[in-house]
N, C-alpha and C positions, 0 to 999 in steps of 0.2 A: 726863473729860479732853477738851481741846478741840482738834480739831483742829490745830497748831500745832506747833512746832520739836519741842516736847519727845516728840509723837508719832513724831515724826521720829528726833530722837536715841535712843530708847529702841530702834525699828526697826533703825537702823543698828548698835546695839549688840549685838543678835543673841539669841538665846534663847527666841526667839516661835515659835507655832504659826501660821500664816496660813492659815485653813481657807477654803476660794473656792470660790460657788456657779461652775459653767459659766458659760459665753458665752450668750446666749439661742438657745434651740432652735427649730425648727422647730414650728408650730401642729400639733397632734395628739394623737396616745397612740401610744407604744409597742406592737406589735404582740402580740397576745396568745402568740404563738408567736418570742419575741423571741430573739435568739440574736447572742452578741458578737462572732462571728466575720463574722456582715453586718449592714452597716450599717444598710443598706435594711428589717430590722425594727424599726430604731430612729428616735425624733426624734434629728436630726441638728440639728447649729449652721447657723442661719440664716449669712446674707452678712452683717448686722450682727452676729451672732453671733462671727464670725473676724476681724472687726476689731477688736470690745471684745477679742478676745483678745489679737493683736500689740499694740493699745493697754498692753494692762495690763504685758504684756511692755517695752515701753519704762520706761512708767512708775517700774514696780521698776526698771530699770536706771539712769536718769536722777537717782532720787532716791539713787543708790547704797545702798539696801537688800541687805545681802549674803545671799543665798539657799543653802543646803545643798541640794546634790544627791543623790541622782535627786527629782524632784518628782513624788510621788504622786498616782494616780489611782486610781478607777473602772472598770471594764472597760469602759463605755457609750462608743461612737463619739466623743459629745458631749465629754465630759471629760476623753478622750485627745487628741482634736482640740484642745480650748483649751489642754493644756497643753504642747503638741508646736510650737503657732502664737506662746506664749507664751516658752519657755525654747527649745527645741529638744527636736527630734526623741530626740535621743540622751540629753538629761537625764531622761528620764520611765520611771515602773515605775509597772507596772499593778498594783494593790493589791485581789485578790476582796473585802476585808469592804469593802470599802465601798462596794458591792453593796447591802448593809444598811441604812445609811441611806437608800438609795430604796425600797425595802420598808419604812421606818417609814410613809409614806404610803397602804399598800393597810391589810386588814382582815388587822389579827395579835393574837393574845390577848395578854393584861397580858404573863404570863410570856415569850410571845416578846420583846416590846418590849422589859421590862426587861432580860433579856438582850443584846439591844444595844445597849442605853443603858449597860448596865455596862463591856462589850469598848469601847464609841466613850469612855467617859469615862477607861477605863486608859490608852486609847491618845494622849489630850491631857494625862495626868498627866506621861508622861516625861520629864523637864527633859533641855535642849538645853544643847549648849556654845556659850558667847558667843561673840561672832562671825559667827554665821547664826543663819539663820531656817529653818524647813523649812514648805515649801508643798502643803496636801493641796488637787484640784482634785476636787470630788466633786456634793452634791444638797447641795438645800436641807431642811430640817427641818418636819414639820407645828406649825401653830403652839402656843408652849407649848413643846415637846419640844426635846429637845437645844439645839441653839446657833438653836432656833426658825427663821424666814421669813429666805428670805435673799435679795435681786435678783440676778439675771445679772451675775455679774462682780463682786458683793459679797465682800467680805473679813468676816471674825470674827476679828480680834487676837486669840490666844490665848497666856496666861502660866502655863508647867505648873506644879506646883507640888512633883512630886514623886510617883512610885509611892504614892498611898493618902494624898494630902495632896488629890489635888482639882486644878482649874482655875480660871481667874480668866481674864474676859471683860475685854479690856481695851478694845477698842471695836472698833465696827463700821463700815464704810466700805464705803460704796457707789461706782463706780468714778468719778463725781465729786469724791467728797470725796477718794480717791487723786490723781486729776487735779489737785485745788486746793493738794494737798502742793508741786506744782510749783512755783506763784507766790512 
């Protein structure tokens, strides 16, 4: 599908998953003793980081994409920050599995994996009602897996399909091609 109205009209019409890497982070690694309650053992969002965030926050607004509330997170500073800078403070609920998709990235056996990949695949099955959209702000995917590589502030349109029916990728959007929805 090409970027264009019908992106657009489909968006506005509600029913979508809008899964979104973070804001970009600060250069580093998370601290080996990493803990949600301080920030300070976490890569935190950069200063451009909190802008693509209010950024993308307009953007949804401007293109009047209608959003379902609470917008889920991550327990990671980063994720909570983008999405607090993005919707508001008070729209956001901090969601633990998705915890898990940043652990797809270190060293886990088949059988852990699959098991995540099974919980993150029920959880994009469940068909929304028209009208909204619901927005998870989480990690990006090691390449290959799940909804794979994703940039800072990138989107993965996602269209559930139903409890045990599956998902259906309906595109990806990097926060330019959001941007370019505007003109």
């Amino acid at each position: 599908m090409k970027l264009n109205s019908s992106l657009l009209d489909l968006l506005r019409g509600g029913g979508y998953i809008l899964y979104v890497r973070h804001g970009e982070a600060t250069v580093g690694v998370d601290q080996p003793y990493l803990n949600f309650q301080y920030c300070f053992t976490q890569r935190n969002l950069s200063e451009l980081g909190r802008r693509q965030a209010i950024y993308y926050g307009e953007i949804l607004r401007n293109l009047r994409i209608p959003i379902g509330y609470p917008i889920l997170t991550s327990p990671f500073c980063r994720t909570i920050e983008t999405a607090q800078l993005a919707f508001g403070r008070e729209n956001v609920q901090i969601d633990p599995f998705w915890i898990e998709i940043y652990r797809l990235s270190g060293y886990l056996s088949g059988g852990e994996q699959r098991r995540i990949l099974d919980i993150f695949r029920s959880r994009l099955e469940i068909k929304l009602p028209l009208g909204s959209n619901r927005v998870i702000i989480a990690h990006s995917f090691p390449d290959g897996i799940g909804l794979g590589q994703i940039p800072n502030m990138g989107t993965v349109v996602v269209n559930p399909r139903g409890q045990g029916n599956g998902f259906e990728i309906v595109h990806r959007l990097s926060l330019a091609d959001f941007a370019s929805l505007l003109s």
